[in-house]
Backbone as a printed PyTorch tensor [residue, N CA C, xyz], in Angstrom:
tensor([[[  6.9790,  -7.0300, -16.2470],
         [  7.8060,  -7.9760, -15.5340],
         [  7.4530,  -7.9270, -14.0620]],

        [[  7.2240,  -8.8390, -13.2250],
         [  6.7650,  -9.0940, -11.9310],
         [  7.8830,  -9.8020, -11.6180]],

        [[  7.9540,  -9.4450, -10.2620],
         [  9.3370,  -9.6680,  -9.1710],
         [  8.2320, -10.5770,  -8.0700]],

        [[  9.0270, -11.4230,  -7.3160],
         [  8.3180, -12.3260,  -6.0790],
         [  8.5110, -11.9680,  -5.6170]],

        [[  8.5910, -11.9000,  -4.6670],
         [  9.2660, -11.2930,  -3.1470],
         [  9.0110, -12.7610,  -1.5020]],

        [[  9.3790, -13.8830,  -1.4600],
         [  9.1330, -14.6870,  -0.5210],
         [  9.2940, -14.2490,   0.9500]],

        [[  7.8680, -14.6300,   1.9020],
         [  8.1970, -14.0290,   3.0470],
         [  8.7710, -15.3130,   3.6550]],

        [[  9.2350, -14.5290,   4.2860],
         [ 10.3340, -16.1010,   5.4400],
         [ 10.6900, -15.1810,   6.5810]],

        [[ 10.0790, -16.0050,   7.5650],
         [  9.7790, -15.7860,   9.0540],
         [ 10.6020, -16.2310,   9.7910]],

        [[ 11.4370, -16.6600,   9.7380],
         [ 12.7150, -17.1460,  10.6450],
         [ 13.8390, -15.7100,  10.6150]],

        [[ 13.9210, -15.5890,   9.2050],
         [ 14.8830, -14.3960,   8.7280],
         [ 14.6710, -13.4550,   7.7600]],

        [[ 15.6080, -12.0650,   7.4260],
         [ 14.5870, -11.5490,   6.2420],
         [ 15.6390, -12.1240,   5.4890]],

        [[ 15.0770, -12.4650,   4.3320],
         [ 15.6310, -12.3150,   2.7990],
         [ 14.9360, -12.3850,   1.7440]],

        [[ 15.9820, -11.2760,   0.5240],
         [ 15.3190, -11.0600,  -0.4700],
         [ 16.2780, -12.0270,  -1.4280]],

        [[ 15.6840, -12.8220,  -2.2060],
         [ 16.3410, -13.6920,  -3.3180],
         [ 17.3540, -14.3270,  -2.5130]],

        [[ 17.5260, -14.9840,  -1.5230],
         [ 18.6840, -15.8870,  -1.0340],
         [ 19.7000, -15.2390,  -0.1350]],

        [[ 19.2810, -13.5530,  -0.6160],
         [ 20.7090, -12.9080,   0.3630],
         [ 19.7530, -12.7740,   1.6280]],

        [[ 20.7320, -13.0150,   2.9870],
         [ 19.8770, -12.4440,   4.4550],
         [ 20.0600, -10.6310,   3.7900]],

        [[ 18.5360,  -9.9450,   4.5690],
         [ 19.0730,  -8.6710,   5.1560],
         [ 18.6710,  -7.9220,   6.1220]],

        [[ 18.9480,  -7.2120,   6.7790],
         [ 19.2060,  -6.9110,   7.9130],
         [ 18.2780,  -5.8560,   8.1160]],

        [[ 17.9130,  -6.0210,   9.6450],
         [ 16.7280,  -5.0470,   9.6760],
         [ 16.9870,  -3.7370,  10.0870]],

        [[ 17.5200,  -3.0070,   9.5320],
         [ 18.3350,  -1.7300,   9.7700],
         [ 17.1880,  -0.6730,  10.2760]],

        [[ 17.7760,   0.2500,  10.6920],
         [ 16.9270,   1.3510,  11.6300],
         [ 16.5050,   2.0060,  10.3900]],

        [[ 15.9560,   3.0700,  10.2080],
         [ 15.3850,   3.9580,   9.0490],
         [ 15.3870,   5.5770,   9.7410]],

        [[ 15.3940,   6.3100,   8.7750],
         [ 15.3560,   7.9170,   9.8420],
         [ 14.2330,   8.0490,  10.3500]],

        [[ 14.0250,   8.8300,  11.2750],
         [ 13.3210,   9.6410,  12.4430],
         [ 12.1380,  10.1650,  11.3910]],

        [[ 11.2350,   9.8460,  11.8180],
         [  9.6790,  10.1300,  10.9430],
         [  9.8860,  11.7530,  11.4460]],

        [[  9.5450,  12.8700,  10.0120],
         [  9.0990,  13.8070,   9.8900],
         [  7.5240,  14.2220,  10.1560]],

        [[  7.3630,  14.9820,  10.4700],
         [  5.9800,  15.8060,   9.9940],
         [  4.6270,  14.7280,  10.2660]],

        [[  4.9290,  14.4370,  11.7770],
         [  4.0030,  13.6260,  12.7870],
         [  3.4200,  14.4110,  13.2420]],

        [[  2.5010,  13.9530,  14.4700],
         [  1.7610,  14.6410,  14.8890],
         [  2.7660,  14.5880,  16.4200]],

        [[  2.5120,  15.9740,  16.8170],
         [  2.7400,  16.1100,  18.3100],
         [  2.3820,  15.0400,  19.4820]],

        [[  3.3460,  14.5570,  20.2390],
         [  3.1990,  13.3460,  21.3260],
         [  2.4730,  12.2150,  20.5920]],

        [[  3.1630,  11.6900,  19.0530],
         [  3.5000,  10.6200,  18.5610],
         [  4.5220,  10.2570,  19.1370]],

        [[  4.9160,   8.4230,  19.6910],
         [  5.7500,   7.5980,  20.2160],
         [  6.6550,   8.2570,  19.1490]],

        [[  7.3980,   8.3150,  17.9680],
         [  8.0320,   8.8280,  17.3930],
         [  9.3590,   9.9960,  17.5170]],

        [[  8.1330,  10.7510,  17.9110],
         [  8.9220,  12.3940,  18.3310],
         [ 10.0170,  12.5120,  19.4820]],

        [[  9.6220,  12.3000,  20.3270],
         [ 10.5640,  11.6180,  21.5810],
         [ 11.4690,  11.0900,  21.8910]],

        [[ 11.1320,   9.7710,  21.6770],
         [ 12.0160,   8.7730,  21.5670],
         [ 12.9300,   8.7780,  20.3490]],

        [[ 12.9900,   9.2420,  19.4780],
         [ 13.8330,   8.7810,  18.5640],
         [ 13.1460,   7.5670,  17.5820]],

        [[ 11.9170,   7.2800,  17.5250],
         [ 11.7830,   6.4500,  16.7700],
         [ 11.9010,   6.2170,  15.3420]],

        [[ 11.4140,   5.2400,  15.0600],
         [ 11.9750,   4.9900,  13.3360],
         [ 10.4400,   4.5450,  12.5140]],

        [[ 10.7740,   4.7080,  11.2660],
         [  9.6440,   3.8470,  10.6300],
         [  8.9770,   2.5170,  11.3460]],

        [[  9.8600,   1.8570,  11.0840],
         [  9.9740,   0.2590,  11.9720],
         [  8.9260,   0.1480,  13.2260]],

        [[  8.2840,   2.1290,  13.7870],
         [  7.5550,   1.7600,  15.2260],
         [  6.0200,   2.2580,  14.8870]],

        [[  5.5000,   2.3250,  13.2620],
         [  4.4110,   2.3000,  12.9820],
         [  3.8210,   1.4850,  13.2530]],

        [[  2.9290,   1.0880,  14.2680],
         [  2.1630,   0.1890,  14.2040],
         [  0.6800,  -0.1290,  13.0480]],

        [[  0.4960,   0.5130,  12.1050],
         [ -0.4130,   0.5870,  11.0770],
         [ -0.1140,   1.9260,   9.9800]],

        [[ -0.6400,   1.3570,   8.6220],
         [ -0.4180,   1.8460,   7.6320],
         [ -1.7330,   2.2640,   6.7190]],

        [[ -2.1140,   3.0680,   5.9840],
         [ -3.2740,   2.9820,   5.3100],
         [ -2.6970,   3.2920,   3.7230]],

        [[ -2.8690,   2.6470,   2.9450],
         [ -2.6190,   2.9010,   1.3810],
         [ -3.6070,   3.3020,   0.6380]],

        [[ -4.1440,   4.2620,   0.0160],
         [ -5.1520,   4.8470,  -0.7540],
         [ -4.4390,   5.6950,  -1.9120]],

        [[ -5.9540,   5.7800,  -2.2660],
         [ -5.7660,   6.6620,  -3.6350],
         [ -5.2360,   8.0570,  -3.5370]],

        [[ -4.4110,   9.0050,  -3.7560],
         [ -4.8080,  10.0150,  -3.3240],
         [ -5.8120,  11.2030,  -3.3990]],

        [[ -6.3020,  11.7460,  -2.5740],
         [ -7.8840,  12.4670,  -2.9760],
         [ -7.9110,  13.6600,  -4.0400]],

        [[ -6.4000,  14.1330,  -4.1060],
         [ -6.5250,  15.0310,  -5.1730],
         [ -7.0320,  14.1860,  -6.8260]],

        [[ -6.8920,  13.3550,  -6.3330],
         [ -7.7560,  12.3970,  -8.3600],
         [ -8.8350,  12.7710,  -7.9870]],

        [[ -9.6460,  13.1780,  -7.0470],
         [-11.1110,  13.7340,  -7.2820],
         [-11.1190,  15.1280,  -7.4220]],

        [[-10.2180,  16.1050,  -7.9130],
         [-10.3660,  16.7630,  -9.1540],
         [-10.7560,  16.5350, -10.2780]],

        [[-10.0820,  15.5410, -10.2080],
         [-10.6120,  15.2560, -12.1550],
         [-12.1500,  14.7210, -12.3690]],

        [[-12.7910,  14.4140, -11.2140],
         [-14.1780,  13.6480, -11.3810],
         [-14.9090,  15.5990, -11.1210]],

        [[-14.3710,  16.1890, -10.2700],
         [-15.1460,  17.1580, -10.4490],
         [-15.1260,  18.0700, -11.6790]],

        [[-14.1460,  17.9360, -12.3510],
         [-13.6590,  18.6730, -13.7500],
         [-14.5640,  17.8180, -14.7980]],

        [[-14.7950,  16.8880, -14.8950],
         [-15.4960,  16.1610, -15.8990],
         [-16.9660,  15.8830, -15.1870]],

        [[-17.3080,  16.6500, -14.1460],
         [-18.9140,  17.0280, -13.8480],
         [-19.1250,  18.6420, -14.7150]],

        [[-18.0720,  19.4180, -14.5340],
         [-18.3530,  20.9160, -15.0770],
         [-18.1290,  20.8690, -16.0690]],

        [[-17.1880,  20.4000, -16.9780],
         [-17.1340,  20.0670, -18.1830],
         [-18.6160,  19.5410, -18.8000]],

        [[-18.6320,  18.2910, -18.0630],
         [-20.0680,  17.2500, -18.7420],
         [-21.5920,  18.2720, -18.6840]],

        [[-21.3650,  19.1840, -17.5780],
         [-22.6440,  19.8360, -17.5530],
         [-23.5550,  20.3690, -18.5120]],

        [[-22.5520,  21.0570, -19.5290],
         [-23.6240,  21.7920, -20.8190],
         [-24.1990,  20.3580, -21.6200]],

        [[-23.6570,  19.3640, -22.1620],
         [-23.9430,  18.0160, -22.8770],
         [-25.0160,  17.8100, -22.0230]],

        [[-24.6840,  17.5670, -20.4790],
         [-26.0170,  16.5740, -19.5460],
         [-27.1940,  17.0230, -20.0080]],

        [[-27.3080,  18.7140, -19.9920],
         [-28.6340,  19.2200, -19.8600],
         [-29.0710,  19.7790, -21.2630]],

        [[-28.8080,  19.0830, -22.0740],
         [-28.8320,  19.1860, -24.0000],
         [-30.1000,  18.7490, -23.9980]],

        [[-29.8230,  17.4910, -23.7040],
         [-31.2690,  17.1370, -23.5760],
         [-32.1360,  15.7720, -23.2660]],

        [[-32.7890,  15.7930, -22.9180],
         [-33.4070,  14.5590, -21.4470],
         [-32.7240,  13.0090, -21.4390]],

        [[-32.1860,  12.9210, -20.3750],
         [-31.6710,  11.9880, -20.5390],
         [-30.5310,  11.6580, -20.2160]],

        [[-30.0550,  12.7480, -20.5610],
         [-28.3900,  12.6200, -20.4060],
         [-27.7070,  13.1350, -19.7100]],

        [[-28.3270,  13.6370, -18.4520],
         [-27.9260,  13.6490, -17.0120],
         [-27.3610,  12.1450, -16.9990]],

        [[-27.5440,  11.1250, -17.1310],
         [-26.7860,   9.9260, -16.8100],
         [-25.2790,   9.9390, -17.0180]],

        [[-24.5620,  11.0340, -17.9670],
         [-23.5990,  10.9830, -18.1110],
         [-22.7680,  11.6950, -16.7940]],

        [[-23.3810,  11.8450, -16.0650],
         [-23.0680,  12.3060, -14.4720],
         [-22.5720,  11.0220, -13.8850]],

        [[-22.9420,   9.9460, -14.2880],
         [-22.5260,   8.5720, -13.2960],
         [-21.2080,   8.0000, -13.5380]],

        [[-21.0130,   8.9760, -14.4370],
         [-19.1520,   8.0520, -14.5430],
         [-18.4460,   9.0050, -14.0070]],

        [[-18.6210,  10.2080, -13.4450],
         [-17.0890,  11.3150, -12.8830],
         [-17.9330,  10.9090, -10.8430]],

        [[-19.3380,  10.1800, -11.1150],
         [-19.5650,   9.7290,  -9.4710],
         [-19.3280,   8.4630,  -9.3290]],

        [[-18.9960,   7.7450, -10.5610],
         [-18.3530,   6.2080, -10.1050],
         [-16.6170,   6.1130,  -9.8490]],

        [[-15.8400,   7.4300, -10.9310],
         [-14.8500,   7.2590, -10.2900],
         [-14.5650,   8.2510,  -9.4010]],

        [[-15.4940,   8.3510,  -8.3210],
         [-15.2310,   9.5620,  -6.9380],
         [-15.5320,   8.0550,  -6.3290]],

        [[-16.7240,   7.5800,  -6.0490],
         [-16.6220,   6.4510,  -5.5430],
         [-15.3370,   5.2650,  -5.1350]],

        [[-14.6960,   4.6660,  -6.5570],
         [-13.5090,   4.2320,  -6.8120],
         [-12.2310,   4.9060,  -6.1270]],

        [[-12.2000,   6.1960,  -6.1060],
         [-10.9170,   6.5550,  -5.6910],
         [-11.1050,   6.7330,  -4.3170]],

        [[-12.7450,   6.9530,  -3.4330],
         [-12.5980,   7.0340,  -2.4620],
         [-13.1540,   5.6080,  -1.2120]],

        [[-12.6790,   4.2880,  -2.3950],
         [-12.9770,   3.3430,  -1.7800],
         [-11.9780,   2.4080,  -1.6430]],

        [[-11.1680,   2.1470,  -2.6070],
         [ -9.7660,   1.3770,  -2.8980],
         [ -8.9520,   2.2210,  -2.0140]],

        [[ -8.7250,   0.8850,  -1.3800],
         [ -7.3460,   1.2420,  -0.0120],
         [ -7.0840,  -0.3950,   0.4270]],

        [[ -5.6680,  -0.1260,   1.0690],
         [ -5.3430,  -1.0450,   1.6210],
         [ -4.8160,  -0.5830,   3.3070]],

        [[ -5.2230,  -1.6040,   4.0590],
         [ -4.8920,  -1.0970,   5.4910],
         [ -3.8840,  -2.2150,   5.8780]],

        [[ -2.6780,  -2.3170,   6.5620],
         [ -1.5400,  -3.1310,   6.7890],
         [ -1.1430,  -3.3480,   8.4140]],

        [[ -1.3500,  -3.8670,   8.9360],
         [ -0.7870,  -3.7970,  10.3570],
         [  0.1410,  -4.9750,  10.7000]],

        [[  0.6090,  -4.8590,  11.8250],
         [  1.6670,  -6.1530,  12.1860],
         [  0.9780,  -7.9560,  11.9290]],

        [[ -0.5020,  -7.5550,  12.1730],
         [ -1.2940,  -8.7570,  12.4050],
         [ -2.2120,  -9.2450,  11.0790]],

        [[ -1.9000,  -8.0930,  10.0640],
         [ -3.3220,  -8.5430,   9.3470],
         [ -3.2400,  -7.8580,   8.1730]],

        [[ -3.9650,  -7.6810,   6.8490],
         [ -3.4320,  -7.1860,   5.5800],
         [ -5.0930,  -7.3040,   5.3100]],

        [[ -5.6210,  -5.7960,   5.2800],
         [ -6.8100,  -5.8060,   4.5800],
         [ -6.8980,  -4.9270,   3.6140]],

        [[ -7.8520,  -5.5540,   2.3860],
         [ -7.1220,  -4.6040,   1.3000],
         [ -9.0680,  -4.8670,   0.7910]],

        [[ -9.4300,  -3.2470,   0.4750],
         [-10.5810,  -3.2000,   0.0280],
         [-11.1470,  -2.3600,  -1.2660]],

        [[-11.1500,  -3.2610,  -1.9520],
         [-11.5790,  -2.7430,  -3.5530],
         [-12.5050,  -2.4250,  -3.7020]],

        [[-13.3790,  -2.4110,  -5.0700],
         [-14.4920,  -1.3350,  -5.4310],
         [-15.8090,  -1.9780,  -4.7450]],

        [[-15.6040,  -3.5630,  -4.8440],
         [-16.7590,  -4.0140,  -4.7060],
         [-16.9490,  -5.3500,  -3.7050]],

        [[-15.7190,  -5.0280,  -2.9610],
         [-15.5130,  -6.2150,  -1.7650],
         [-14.2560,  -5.4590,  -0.9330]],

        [[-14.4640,  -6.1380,  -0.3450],
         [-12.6150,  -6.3010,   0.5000],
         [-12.2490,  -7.8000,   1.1170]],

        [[-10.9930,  -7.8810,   1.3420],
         [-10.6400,  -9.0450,   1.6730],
         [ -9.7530,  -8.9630,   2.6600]],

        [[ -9.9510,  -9.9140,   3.7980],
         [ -8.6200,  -9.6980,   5.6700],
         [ -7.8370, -10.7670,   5.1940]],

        [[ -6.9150, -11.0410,   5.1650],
         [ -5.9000, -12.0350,   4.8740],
         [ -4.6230, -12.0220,   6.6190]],

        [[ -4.5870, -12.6400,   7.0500],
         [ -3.5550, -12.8610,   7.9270],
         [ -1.8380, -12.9550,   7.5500]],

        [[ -1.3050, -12.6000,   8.0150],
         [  0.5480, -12.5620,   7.4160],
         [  0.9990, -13.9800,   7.7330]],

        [[ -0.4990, -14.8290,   8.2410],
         [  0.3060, -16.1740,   8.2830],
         [ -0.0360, -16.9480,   7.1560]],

        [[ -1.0410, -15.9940,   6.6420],
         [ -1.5850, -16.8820,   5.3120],
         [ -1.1550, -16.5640,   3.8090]],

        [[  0.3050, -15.3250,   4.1420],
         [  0.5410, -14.6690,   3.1620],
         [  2.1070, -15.7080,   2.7960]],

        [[  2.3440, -16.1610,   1.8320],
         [  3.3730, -16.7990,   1.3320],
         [  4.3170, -15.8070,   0.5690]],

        [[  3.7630, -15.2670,  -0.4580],
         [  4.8810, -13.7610,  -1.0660],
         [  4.2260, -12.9690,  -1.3380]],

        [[  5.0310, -11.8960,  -1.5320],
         [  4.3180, -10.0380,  -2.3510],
         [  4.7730, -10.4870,  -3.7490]],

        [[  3.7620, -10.3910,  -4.9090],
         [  4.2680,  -9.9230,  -6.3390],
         [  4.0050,  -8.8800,  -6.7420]],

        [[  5.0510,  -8.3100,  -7.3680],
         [  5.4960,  -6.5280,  -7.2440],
         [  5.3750,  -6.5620,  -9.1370]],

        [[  4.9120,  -5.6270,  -9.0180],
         [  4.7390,  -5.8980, -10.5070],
         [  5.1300,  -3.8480, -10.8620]],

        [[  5.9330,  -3.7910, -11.7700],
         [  6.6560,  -2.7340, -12.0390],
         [  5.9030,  -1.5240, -12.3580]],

        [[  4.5090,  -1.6730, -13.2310],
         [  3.9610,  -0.5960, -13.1360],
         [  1.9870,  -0.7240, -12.5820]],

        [[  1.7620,  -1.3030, -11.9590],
         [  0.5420,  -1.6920, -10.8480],
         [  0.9080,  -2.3550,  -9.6500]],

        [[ -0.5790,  -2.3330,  -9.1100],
         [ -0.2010,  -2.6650,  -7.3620],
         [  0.0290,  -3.9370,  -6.9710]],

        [[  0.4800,  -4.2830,  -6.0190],
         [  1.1660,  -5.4070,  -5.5580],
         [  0.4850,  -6.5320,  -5.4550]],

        [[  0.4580,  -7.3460,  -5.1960],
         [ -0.1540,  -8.3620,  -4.8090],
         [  0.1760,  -9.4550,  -3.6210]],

        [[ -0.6160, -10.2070,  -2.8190],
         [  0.2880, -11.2860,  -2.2760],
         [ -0.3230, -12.4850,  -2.7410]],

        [[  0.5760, -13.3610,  -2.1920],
         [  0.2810, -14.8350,  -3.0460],
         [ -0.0020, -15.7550,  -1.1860]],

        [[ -1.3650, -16.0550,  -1.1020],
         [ -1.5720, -16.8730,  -0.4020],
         [ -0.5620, -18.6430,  -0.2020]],

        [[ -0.9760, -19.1330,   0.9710],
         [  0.0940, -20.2510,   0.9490],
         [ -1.1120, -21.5920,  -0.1400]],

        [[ -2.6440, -21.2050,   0.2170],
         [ -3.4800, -21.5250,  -1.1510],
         [ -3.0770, -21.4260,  -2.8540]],

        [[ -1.7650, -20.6680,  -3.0820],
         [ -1.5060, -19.9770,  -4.4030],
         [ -2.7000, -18.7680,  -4.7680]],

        [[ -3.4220, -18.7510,  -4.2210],
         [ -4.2140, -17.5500,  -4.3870],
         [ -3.6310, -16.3480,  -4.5570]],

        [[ -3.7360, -15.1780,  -5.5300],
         [ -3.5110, -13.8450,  -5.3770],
         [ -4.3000, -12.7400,  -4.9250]],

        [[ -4.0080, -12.0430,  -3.8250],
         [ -4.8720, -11.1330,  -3.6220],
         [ -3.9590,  -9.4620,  -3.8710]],

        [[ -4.8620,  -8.9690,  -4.8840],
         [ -4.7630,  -7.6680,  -4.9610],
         [ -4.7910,  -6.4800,  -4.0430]],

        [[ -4.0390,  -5.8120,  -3.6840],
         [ -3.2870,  -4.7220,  -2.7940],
         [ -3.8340,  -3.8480,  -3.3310]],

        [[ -5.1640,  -2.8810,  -3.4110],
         [ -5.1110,  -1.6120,  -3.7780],
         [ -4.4330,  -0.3260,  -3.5200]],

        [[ -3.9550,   0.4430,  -4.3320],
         [ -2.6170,   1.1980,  -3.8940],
         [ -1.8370,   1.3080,  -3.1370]],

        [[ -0.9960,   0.3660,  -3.3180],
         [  0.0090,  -0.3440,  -2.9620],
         [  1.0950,  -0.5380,  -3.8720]],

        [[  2.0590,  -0.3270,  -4.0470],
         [  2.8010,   0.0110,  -5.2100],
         [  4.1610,  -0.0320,  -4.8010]],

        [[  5.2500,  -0.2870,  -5.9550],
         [  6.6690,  -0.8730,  -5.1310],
         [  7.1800,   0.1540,  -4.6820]],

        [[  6.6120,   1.3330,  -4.8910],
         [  7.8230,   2.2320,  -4.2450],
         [  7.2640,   2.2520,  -2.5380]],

        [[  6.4960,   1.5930,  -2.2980],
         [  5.9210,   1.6930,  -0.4140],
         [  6.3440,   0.0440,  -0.0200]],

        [[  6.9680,  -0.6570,  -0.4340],
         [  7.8240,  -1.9130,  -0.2750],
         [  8.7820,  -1.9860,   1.2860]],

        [[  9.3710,  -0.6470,   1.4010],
         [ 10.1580,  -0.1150,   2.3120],
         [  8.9840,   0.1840,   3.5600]],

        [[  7.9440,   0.7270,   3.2720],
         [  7.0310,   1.1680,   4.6190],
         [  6.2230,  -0.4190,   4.3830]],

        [[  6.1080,  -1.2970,   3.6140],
         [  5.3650,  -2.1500,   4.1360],
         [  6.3690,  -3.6300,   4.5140]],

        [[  7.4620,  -3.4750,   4.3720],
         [  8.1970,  -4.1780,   5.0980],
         [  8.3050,  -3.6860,   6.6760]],

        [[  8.9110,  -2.5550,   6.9250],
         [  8.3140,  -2.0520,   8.3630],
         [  7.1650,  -2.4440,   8.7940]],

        [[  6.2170,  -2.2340,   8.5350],
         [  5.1060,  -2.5800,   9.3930],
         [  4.8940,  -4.2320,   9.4390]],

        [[  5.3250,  -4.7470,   8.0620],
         [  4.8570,  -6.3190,   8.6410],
         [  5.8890,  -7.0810,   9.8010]],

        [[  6.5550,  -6.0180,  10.3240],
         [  7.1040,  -6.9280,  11.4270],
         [  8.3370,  -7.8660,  10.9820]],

        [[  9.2990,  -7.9200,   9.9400],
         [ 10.1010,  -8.5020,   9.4220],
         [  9.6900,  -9.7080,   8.2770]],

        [[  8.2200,  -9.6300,   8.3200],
         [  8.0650, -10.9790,   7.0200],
         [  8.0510, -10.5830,   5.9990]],

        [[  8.2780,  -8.8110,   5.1440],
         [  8.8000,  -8.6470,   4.0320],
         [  9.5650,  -8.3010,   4.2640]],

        [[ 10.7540,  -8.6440,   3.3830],
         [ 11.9230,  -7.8090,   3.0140],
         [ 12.2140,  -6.7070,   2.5940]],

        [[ 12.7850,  -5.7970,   3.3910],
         [ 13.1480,  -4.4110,   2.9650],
         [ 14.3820,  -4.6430,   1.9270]],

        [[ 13.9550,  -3.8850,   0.6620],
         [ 14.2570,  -3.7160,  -0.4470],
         [ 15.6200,  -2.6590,  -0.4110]],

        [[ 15.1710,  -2.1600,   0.5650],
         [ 16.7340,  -0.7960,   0.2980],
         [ 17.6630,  -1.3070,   1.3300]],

        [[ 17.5730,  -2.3500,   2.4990],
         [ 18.3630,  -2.7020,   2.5380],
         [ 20.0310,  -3.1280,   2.1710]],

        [[ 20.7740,  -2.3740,   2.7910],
         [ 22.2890,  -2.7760,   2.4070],
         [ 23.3350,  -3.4200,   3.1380]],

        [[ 23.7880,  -4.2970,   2.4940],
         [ 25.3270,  -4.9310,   3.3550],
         [ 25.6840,  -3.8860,   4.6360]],

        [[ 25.9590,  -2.6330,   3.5360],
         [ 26.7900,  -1.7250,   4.7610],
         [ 25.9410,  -1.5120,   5.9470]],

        [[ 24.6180,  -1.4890,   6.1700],
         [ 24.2140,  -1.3880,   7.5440],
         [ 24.3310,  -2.3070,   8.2240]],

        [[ 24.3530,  -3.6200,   7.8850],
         [ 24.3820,  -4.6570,   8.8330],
         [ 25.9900,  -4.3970,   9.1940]],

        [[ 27.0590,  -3.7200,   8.6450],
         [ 28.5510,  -3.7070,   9.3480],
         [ 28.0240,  -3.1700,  10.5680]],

        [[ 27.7510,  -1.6500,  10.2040],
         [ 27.3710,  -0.3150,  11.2330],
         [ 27.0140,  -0.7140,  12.2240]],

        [[ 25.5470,  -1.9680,  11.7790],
         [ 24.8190,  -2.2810,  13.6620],
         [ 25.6140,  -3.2860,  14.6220]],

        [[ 26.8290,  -3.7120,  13.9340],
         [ 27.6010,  -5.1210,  14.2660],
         [ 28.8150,  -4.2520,  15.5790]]])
C-alpha cells in the first residue's frame, strides 16, 4: 500500500489537515561548534542530509568472499563467482540520496538524477521500500534509501514543502 504525500508551498499539509511546523529536540551527538550545540538548535537547522545504505551490509559481501573462496579456487574459472559479493559492495556503496533545501539528488547503481523541489509535486511512501517523488511531469523518481521512517528528517530539510508526519494538533496550541 503506497501513501501520497502532496507538497504545497503556501502551507504544510498532510491529507487536507494544515500542520504546523513545530520545533523538534536539540540534535544529539554532533560534532563540536556545530550551529546546533549552542544555540539551541533543532533538526529544522540542517541544512543537508545524506541517505545511504548502511556500510555495515558490507559484511555480508565480505562473508560471501570467505565463504565463496574454497568453490572459486575448485577450479578454473570460477573465480568469477567473486563478482557478485563485489557488485553488491559496489551497490551498497553507491545508492544514496543527498537532500538539501534547494535540490533532491538521488543516485542509484547506474545513474543519478538532480530534481529541484520546484519540480517535485509529491513523495510516494510506500510501506516497505524507498520513497519516491512524483514530478509535476507525473514522472517518478526513486529515492535510494530513503524510507518512511526519515519522512520527519526529510520534511526538515525541505524547508516546509513536505509534511512532517509526526506532527500534532497539540504543538501548534504550545507555539500559539
Amino acid at each position: 500500500m503506497a501513501v501520497t504525500l502532496t507538497v504545497n508551498y503556501a502551507e504544510r499539509q498532510l491529507c487536507g489537515t494544515a500542520l504546523p511546523d513545530r520545533g523538534h529536540p536539540v540534535l544529539r551527538g554532533h560534532r563540536p561548534g556545530s550551529p546546533a550545540r549552542g544555540s539551541g538548535g533543532s533538526i529544522s537547522h540542517v541544512p543537508k542530509v545524506v541517505f545511504r545504505i548502511p556500510t555495515p551490509a558490507l559484511l555480508a559481501a565480505a562473508s560471501v568472499v570467505v565463504c565463496a573462496t574454497p568453490v572459486a579456487w575448485a577450479a578454473p574459472g570460477l573465480q568469477v563467482i567473486y563478482l557478485l559479493p563485489l557488485g553488491y559492495a559496489y551497490w551498497v556503496l553507491r545508492n544514496r540520496t543527498v537532500v538539501d533545501g534547494e535540490r533532491i539528488r538521488a543516485r542509484g547503481t547506474f545513474g543519478a538524477r538532480e530534481v529541484p523541489w520546484t519540480d517535485v509535486k509529491a513523495v510516494k511512501v510506500v510501506t516497505k521500500g524507498w520513497l519516491s517523488v512524483q514530478l509535476n511531469d507525473g514522472s517518478l523518481v526513486r529515492l535510494p534509501a530513503v524510507r518512511a521512517g526519515h519522512l520527519p528528517m526529510l520534511a526538515a530539510v525541505s524547508n516546509g514543502r513536505v509534511p512532517d508526519p509526526n506532527a500534532t494538533p497539540d504543538s501548534v496550541e504550545s507555539d500559539e
